[in-house]
N, CA, C and O atoms as CSV, one atom per row, in Angstrom:
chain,resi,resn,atom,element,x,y,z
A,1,UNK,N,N,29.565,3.338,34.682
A,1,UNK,CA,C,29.083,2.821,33.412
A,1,UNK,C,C,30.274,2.703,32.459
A,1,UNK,O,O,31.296,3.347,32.696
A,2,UNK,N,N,30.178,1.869,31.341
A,2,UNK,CA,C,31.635,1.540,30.305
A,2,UNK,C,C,30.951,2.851,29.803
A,2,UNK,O,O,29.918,3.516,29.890
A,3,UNK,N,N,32.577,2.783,29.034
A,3,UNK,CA,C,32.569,3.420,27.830
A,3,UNK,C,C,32.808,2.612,26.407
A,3,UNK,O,O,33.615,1.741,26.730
A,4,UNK,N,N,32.481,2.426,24.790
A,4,UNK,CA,C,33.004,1.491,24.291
A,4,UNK,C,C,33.048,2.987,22.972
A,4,UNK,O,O,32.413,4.040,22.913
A,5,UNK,N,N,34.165,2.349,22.054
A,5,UNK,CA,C,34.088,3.037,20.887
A,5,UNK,C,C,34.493,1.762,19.891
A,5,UNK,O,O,35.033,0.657,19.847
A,6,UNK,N,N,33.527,3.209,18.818
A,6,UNK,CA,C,33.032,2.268,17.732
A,6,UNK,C,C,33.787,3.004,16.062
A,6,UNK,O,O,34.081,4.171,15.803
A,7,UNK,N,N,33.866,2.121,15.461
A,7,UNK,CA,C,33.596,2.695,13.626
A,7,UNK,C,C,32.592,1.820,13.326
A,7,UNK,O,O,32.264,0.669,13.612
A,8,UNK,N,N,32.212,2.728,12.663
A,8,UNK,CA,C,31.172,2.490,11.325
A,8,UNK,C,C,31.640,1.396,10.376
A,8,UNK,O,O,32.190,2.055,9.494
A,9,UNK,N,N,31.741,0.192,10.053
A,9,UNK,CA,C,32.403,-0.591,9.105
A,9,UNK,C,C,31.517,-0.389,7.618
A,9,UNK,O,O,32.032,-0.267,6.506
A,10,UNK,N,N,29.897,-0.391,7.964
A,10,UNK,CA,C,28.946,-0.163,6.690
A,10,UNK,C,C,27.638,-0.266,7.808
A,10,UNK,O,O,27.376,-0.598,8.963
A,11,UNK,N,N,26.849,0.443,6.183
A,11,UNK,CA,C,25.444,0.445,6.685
A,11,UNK,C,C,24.976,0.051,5.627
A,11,UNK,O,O,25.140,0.430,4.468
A,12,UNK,N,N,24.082,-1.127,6.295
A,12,UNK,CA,C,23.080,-1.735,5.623
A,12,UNK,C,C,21.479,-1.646,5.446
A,12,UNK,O,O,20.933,-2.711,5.734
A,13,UNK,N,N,20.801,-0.853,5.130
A,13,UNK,CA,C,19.533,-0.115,5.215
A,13,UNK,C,C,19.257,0.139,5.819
A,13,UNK,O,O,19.516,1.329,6.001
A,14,UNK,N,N,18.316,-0.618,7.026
A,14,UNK,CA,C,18.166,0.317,8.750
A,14,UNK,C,C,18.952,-0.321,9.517
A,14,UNK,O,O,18.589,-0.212,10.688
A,15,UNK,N,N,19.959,-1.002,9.371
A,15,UNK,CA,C,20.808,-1.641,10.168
A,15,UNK,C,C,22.325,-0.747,10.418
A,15,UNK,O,O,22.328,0.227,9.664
A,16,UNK,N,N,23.209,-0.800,11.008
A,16,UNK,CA,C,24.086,-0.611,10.527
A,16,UNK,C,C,25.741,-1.575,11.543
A,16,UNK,O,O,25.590,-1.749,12.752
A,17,UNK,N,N,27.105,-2.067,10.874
A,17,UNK,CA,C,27.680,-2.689,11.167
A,17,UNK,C,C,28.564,-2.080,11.909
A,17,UNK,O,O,29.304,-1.443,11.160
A,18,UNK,N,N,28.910,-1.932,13.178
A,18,UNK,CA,C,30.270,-1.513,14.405
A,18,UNK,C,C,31.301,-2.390,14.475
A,18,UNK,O,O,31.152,-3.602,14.321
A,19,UNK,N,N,32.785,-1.631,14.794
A,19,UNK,CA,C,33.843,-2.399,14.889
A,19,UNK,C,C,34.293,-2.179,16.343
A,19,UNK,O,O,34.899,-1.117,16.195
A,20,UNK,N,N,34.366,-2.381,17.234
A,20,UNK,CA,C,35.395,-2.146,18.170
A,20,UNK,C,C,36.647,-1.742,17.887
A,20,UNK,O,O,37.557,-2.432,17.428
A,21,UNK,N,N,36.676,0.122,18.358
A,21,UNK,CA,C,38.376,0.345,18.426
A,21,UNK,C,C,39.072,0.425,19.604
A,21,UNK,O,O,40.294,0.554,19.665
A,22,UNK,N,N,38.196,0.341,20.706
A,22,UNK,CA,C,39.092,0.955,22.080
A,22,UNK,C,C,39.843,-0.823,22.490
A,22,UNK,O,O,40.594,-0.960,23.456
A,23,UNK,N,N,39.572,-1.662,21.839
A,23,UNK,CA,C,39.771,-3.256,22.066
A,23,UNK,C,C,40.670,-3.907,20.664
A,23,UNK,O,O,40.856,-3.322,19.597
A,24,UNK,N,N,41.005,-4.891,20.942
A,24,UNK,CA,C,41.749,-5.567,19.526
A,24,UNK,C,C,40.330,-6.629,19.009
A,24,UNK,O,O,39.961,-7.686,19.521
A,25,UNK,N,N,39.895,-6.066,18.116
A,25,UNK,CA,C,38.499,-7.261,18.140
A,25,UNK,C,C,38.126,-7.512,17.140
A,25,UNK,O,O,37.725,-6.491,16.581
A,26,UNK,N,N,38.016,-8.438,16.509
A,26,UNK,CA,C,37.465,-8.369,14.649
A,26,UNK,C,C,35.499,-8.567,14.916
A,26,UNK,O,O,34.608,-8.090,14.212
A,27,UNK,N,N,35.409,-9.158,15.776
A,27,UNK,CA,C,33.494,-8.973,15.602
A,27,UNK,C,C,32.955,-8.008,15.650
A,27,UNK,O,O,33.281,-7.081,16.392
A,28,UNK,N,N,31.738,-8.001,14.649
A,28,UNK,CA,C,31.188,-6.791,13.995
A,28,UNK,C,C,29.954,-7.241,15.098
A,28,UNK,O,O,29.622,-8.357,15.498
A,29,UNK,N,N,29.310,-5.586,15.477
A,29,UNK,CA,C,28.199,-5.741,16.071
A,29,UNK,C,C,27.028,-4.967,15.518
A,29,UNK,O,O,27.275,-3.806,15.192
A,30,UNK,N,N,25.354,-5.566,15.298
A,30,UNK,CA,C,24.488,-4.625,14.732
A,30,UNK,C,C,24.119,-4.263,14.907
A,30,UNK,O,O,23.274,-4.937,15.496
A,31,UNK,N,N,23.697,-2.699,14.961
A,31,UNK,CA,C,22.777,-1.941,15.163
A,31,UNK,C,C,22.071,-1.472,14.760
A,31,UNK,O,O,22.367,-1.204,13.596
A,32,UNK,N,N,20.596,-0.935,15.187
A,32,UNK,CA,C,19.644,-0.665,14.327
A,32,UNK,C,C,20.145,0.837,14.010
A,32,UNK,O,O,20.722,1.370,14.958
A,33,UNK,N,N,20.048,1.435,13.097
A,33,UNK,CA,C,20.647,2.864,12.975
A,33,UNK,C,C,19.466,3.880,13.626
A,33,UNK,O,O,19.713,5.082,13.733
A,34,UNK,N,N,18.236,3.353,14.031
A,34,UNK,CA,C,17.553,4.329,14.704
A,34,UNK,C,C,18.035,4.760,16.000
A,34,UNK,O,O,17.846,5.915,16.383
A,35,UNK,N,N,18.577,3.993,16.617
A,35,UNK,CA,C,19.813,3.813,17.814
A,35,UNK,C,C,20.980,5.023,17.308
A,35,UNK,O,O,21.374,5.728,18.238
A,36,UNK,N,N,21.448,5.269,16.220
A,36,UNK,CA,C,22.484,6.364,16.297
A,36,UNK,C,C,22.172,7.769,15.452
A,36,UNK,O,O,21.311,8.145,14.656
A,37,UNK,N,N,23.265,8.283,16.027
A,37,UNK,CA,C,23.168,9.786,15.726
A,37,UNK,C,C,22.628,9.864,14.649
A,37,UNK,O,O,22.832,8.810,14.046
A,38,UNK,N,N,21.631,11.028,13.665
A,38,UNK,CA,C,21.377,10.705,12.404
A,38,UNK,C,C,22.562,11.439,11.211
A,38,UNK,O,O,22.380,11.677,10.017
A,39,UNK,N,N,23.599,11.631,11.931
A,39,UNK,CA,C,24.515,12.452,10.739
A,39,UNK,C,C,25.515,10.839,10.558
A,39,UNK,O,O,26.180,10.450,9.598
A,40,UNK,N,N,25.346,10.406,11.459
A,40,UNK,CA,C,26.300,8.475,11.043
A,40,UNK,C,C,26.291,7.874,9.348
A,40,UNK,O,O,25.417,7.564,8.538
A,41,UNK,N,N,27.676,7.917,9.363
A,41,UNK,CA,C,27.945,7.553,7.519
A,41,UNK,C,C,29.068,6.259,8.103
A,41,UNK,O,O,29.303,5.931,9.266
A,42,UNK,N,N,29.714,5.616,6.611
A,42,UNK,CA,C,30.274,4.709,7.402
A,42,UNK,C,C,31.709,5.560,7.664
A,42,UNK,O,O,31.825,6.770,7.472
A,43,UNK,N,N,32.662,4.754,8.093
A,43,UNK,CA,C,33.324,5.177,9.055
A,43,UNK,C,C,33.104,6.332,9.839
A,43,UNK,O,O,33.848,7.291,9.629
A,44,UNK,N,N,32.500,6.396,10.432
A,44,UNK,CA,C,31.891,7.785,11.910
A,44,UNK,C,C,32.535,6.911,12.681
A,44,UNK,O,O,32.886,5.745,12.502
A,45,UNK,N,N,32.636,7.657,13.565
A,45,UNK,CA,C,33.637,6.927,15.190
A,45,UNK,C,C,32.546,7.170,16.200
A,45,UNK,O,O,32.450,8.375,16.432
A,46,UNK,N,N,31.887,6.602,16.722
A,46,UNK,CA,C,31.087,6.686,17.836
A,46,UNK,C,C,31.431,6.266,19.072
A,46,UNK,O,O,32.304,5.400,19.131
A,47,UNK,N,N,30.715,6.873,20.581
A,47,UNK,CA,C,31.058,6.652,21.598
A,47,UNK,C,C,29.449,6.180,21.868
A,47,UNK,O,O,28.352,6.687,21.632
A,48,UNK,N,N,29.904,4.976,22.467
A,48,UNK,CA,C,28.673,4.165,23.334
A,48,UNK,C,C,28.463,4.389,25.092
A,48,UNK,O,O,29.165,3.576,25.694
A,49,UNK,N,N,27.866,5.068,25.790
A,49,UNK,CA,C,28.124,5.729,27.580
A,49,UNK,C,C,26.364,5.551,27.710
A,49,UNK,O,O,25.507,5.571,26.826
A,50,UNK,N,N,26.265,5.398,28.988
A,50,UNK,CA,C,24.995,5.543,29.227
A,50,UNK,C,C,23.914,5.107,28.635
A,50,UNK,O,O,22.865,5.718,28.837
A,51,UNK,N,N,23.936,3.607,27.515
A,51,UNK,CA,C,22.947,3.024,26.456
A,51,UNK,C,C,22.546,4.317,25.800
A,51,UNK,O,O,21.359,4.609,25.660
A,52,UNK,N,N,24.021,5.483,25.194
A,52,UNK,CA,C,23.447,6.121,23.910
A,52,UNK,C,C,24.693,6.086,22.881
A,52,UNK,O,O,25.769,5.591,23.218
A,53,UNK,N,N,24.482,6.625,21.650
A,53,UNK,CA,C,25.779,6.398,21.009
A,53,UNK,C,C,25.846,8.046,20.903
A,53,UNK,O,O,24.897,8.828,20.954
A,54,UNK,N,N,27.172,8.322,20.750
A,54,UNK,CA,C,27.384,9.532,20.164
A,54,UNK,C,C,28.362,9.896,19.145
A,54,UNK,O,O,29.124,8.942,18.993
A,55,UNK,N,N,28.729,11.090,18.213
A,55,UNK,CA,C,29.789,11.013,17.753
A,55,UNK,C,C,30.626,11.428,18.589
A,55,UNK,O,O,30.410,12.007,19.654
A,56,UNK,N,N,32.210,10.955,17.823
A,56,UNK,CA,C,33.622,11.479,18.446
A,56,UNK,C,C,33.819,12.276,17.624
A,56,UNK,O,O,34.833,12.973,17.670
């Protein structure tokens, strides 16, 4: 299974915006924030493994 890591760029009410750091990538990807950890603020660094997110 990948692994992908993420920052937090912002959160937008139940949404919230990911950056790719393990890649050179400017597209933002959305997620619903029910999908992540509930301590996630913006910049949190998350790890994506196994369709879960976690913190780093």
């Amino acid at each position: 299974m990948n692994r992908f890591e993420y920052v937090v760029v912002s959160i937008d009410g139940d949404y919230a915006n990911l950056k790719r750091t393990d890649i050179q990538s400017d597209e933002l990807k959305l997620v619903a924030r029910a999908l992540l950890p509930p301590e996630t603020t913006e910049g949190t660094r998350l790890l994506y493994e196994w369709m879960e997110y976690s913190v780093l």
